[in-house]
Structures are given as C-alpha cells and as structure tokens.
N, C-alpha and C positions, 0 to 999 in steps of 0.2 A: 868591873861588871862588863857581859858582854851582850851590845844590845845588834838582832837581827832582825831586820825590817822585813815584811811582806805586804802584799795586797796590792800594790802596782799596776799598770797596764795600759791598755791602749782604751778608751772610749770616747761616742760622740759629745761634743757639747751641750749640758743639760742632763747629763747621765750623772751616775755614783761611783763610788769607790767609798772603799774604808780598809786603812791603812792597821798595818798590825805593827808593833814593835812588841817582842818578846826581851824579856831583860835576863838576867843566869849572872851566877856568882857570887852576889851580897843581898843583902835585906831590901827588897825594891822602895820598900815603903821610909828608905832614907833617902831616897833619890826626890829631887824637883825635877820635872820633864820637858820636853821640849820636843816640838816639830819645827823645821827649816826647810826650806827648799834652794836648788839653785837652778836655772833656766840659762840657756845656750848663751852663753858672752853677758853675762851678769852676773853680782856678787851674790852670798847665797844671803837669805834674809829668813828674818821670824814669823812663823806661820800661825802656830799657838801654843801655849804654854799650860801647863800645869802645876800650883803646889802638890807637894809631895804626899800631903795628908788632907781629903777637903776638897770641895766642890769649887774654890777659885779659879779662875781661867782667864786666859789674855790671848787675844785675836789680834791679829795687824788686821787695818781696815780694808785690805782688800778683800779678806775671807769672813768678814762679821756677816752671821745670817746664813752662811750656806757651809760652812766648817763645823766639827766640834770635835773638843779632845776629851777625852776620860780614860780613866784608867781601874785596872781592874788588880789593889794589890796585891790579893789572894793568889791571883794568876799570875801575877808581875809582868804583866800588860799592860800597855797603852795606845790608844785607838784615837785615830783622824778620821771620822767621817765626813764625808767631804761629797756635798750635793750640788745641785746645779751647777757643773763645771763649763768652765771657759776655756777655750784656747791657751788664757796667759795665765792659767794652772799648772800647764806642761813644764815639767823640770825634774831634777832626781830631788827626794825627802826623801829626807835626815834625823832621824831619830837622836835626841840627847839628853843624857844625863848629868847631874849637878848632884854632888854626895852635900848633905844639908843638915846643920843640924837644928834651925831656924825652918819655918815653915812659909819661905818667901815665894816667890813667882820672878825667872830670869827670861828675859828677853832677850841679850846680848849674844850672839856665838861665842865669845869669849869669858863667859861665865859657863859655858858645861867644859868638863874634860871629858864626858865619854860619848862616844859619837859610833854609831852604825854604817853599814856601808852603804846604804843609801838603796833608794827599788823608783824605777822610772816610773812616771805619768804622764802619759802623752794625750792629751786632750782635741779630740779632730774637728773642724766645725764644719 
C-alpha cells in the first residue's frame, strides 16, 4: 500500500489542522492505522491510532482532548484533526499502516510496515 500524507503547515498556537493520509493499492479496510510524529533531535513517537474496522482509538497523553483520528474506508482515508495546538506539536507526521487480520489497535513504530513520507507542522506561539 501506498500511503501520502497531506494537510501540513505553518500555524499559530491555538489554531487547527487536520491531517489527510490517502491510502492506494490494497483493501484499506485491512489495514490498522496509525499517526507518529517526529520533532527536531527526538525519536519519533505515537500520536494516535486506529483499528482497522470501528470506532476504537488510542491517544498518547500529550494529545487526549485536542486530537482525533478517523477514518474514512470507502475513501481509504485517514484524518488527524488536531486542535488547540502547541509549540511542542511542531514535527513531521507520519502516516502508518499495519495489514491485520485481527482487529487490534498498534501503538509501537515497529508494528506498521507501511509508512508515508511524512508533511511538516510547524506550530508558532
């Protein structure tokens, strides 16, 4: 599968974005999903998650409350909306896939094999 990220960009603190990932290739709706970011001299880490089928979701607590992921898999999309931003938002996301045939939810970087090329967010205060 080939996943391309969009929606990206420069805003102040307090502002929105919402994040595209387009998926192409295979049946999206066997994919578990995943958002990542990584920020300047830091590892990259898990922002939020999706099962594949189903409204479950997983947040690292720095983004409960002001994130959300869904997904759309008629479209074979998947959306970060992402409100009240912070400074320590700023980093490139990462879009990733996990082919499943279980309907889990992955947090790890090393449970997706398929990965995007990432789209900057730069958060100004």
């Amino acid at each position: 599968v080939q996943l391309v990220e969009s929606g990206g960009g420069l805003v102040q603190a307090g502002g929105s974005l919402r994040l595209s990932c387009a998926a192409s290739g295979h049946p999206f709706s066997g994919f578990a999903m995943g958002w990542f970011r990584q920020a300047p001299g830091k590892d990259r880490e898990i922002v939020a998650a999706i099962r594949r089928i189903g409204e479950n979701t997983y947040y690292a607590d720095s983004v409960k409350g002001r994130f959300t992921i869904s997904r759309d898999n008629a479209k074979k999309v998947v959306y970060l909306q992402m409100n009240s931003l912070k400074p320590e938002d700023t980093g490139v996301y990462f879009c990733a896939g996990r082919w499943t045939i279980s309907n889990g939810i992955y947090v790890q970087g090393e449970d997706y094999a398929y990965w995007g090329h990432g789209t900057q967010v730069t958060v100004t205060s």
